[in-house]
N, C-alpha and C positions, 0 to 999 in steps of 0.2 A: 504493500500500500504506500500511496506518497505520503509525505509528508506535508500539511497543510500548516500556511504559514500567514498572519494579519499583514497585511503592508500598511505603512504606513502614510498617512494621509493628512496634508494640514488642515488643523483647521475641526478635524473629524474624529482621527483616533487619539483624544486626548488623553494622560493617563486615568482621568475617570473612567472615559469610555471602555478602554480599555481591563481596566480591575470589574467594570459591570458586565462586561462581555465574560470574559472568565468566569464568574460568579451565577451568571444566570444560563448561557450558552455553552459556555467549554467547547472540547474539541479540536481546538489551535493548538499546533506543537510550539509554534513560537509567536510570539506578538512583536512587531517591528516599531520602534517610536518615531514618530515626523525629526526629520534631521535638527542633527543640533547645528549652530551657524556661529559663525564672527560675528560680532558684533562693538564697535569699539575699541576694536583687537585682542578681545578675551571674548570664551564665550557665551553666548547668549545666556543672560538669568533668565529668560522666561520658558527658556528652552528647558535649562537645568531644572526648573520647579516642577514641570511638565513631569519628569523623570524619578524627583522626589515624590509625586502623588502616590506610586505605586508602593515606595518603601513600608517596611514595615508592616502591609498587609500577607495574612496570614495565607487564603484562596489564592492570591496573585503570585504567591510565591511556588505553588505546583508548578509556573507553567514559567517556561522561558522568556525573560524579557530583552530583546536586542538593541542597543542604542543605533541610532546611527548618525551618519556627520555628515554635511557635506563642505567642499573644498574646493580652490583653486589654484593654490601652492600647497608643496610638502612644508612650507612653514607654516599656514593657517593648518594642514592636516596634524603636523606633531602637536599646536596648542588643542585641539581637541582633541583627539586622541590620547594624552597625556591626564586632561580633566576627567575623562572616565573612566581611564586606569586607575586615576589614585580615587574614586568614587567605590572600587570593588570591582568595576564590569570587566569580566573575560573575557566578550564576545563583543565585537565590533562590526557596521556593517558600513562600507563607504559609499555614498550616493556617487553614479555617475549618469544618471538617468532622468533628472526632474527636470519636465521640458517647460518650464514657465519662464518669460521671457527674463522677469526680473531676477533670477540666478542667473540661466543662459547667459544673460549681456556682461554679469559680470564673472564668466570665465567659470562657470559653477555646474554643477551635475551633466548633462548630455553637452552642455558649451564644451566640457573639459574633453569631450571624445577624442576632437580631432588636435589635441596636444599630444603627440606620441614623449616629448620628454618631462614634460609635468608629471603623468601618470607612473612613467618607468622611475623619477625620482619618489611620487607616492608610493611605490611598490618596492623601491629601494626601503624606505621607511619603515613601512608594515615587514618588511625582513629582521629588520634591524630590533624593532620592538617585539614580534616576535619572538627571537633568540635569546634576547634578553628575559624576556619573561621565564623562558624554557630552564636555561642555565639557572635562574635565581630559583624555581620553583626544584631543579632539580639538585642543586647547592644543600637549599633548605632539607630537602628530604632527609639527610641526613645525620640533622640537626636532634636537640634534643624534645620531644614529646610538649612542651609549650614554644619552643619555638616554631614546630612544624604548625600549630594550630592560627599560625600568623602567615604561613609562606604564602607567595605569588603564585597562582598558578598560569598557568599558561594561558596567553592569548589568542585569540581566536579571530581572525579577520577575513568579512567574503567583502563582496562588492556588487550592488545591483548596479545595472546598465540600459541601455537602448542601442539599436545595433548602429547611432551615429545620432547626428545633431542633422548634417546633411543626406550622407548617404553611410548604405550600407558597411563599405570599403572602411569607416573609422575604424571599426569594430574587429574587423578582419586585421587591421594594420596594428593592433593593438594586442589581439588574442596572442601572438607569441609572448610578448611581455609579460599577460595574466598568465599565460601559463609554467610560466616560471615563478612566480611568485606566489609564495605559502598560502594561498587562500582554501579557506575550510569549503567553500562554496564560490559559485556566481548565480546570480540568478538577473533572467533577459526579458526584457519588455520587448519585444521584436517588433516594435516602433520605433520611428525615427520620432526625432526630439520635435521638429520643426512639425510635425504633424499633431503631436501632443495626444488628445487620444481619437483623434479622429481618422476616418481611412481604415484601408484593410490593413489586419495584422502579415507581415513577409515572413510567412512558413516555410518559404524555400530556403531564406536567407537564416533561418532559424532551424532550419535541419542541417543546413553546412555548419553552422557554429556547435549545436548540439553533436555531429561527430570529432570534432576537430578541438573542443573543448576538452582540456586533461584536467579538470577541477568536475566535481558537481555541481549540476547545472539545473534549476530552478527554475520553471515557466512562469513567466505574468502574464497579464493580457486577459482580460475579456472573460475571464471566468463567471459563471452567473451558478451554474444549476450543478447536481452530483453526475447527473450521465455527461457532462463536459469534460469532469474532471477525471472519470473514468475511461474516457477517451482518450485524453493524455497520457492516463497511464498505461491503456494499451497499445496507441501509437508509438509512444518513447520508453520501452522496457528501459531506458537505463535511465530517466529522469529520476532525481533526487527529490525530488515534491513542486507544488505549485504554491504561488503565492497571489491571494485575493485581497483587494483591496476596496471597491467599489461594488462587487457581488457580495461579498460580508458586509458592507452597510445595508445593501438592500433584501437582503437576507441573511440576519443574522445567526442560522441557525443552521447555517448551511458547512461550517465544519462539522457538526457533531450526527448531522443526516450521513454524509461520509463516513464518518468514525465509526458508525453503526455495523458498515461494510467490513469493516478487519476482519471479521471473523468469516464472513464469505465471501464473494464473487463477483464482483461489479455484475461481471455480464448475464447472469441471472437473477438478479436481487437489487434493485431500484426501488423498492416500495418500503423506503424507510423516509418517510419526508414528515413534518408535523401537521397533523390534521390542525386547519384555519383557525379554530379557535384555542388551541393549546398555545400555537404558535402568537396569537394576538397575547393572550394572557402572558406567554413568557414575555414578552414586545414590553408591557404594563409594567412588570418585575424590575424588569434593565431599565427601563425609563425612571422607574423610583430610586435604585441604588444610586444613577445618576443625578434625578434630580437633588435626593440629600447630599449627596456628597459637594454640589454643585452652591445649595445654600449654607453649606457651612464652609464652602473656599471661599466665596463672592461675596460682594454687599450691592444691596439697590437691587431693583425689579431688571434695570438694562442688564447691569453684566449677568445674572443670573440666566436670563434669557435667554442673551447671548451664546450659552453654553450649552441648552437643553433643545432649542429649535432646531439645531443642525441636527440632531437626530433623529427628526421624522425627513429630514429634505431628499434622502433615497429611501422613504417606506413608503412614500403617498399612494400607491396601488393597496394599500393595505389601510388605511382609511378610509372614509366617508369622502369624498369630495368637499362637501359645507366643513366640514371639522377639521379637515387638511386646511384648508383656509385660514379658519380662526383662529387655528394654532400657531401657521406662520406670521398674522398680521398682530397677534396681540402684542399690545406694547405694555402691556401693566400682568405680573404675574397672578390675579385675582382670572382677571381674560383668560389667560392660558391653562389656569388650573379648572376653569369651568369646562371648557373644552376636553380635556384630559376625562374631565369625569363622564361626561357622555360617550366619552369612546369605550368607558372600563364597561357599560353592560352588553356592549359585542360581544365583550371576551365571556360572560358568564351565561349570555343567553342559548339553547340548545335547539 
């Protein structure tokens, strides 16, 4: 079975979002956080707080959490990369893929494709820390019984991407570099940046990379339903898992209707999906772990809002039409709790 992974989304998978997902859905082997950035030339506190949300919870800690960064020198990547390390995280994941104009222009995620020596000094880097970790972790081991309970362990760095900013050919011009370079994974948006998510996905150009790839290799793109994903898995027997990022909003329940399948057979066993109103009710659940955790980070009716609205903005097939509305328009949280409560007897009615 693949391995089902949350991408990360600005804006959408916040660490609430995320600890409510886990808590009411599961079924994600790993949860991806919205890149951490420069900002000032250290990085971003709003990013770092985003990542604090998850600590310390008890459910959130079953399941993997993966930082990621993005970058356009190996000098912005060491100052981030560095701020995680000494945070605790092992697992790093490097953006080169976020097609929005305002990174792109400044040399940032899918912009950085078509730099073949930026990325080979990033990867120079990620070797370097790496190694380091490796030796201090394995230094440690042989230390005495409280000081191993301190050691480093090893780090762990993949890289998502796009197969280019312009064309294909970045990606190709660049694959030997990645594949010398210690990555635990890569995983491929087989979009071009400049398309962002529009256009057809290049499965041609995404079967040449998928043989030619010596790292495990991770599909994005366009994921929605479980027979999609059991397509991948029978197209690309050596895929390492898929990662959903926008089908998980819009169906949030859609790792753990997969997860159902471990035990048997995609290709005869499709009928694990949640009947509509289980599925609304669990919708209710997520919504409330979010909403509280939402009024006791925030103050005022806007920012509150702000944080709870985006999460019906890929369910509205699953609401009312009039209530989908009222929800998005309300400006005072008294508005949008009225709403809410008229949606809770869908989910109870038979």
């Amino acid at each position: 079975m693949l391995k089902i992974l949350f991408a990360p989304l600005q804006g959408y998978t916040t660490g609430i979002y995320r600890k409510a997902h886990a808590e009411i859905f599961g079924g994600v082997d790993a949860y991806y956080a919205p890149f951490l950035r420069i900002e000032n030339g250290k990085p971003r506190e709003k990013d770092l707080r985003d990542l604090n949300a998850c600590e310390g919870n008890a459910q959130f800690k079953k399941t993997r959490e993966i930082p990621q960064i993005i970058a356009n020198s190996v000098n912005e990547f060491k100052i981030l990369a560095d701020a995680l390390i000494a945070k605790g995280y092992t697992e790093i994941d490097f953006n080169m893929g976020c097609p929005f104009p305002m990174q792109v222009n400044r040399h940032r995620g899918a912009g950085l494709l078509n730099d073949g020596q930026a990325v080979q000094e990033i990867m120079g880097e990620i070797a370097k820390l790496s190694s380091a970790a490796n030796e201090t972790a394995q230094a440690n081991a042989n230390e005495t019984a409280q000081a191993n309970a301190k050691r480093t362990a090893p780090i762990k760095f993949s890289v998502k991407m796009r197969l280019g900013q312009e064309s294909p050919d970045e990606a190709f011009a660049l694959l030997p570099i990645l594949n010398e370079a210690p990555l635990a994974q890569i995983t491929l948006h087989p979009r071009l940046g400049k398309q962002q998510y529009k256009g057809a996905i290049d499965f041609k150009s995404f079967e040449k990379f998928y043989e030619e790839c010596r790292h495990p290799l991770v599909y994005n793109g366009d994921i929605t339903t479980v027979p999609q994903i059991c397509e991948m898995e029978r197209r690309y027997p050596k895929l390492a898992g898929v990662m959903i990022g926008r089908g998980m909003l819009a169906r949030p329940s859609l790792a753990a209707e997969y997860q159902k399948l471990r035990d048997t057979n995609c290709a005869v066993s499709l009928n694990h999906t949640i009947a509509p109103q289980d599925f609304l009710g669990k919708l209710l659940q997520m919504h409330q772990v979010l909403f509280d955790n939402a009024s006791k980070t925030y103050q005022g009716d806007s920012q509150i809002l702000s944080h709870v609205q985006s999460f019906w903005e890929y369910l509205e097939p699953n609401v009312p039409k009039k209530l989908f509305k009222r929800i998005k328009k309300a400006g005072k949280l008294s508005e949008y709790q009225n709403a809410i409560i008229e949606i809770m007897p869908q989910s109870s009615s038979k």
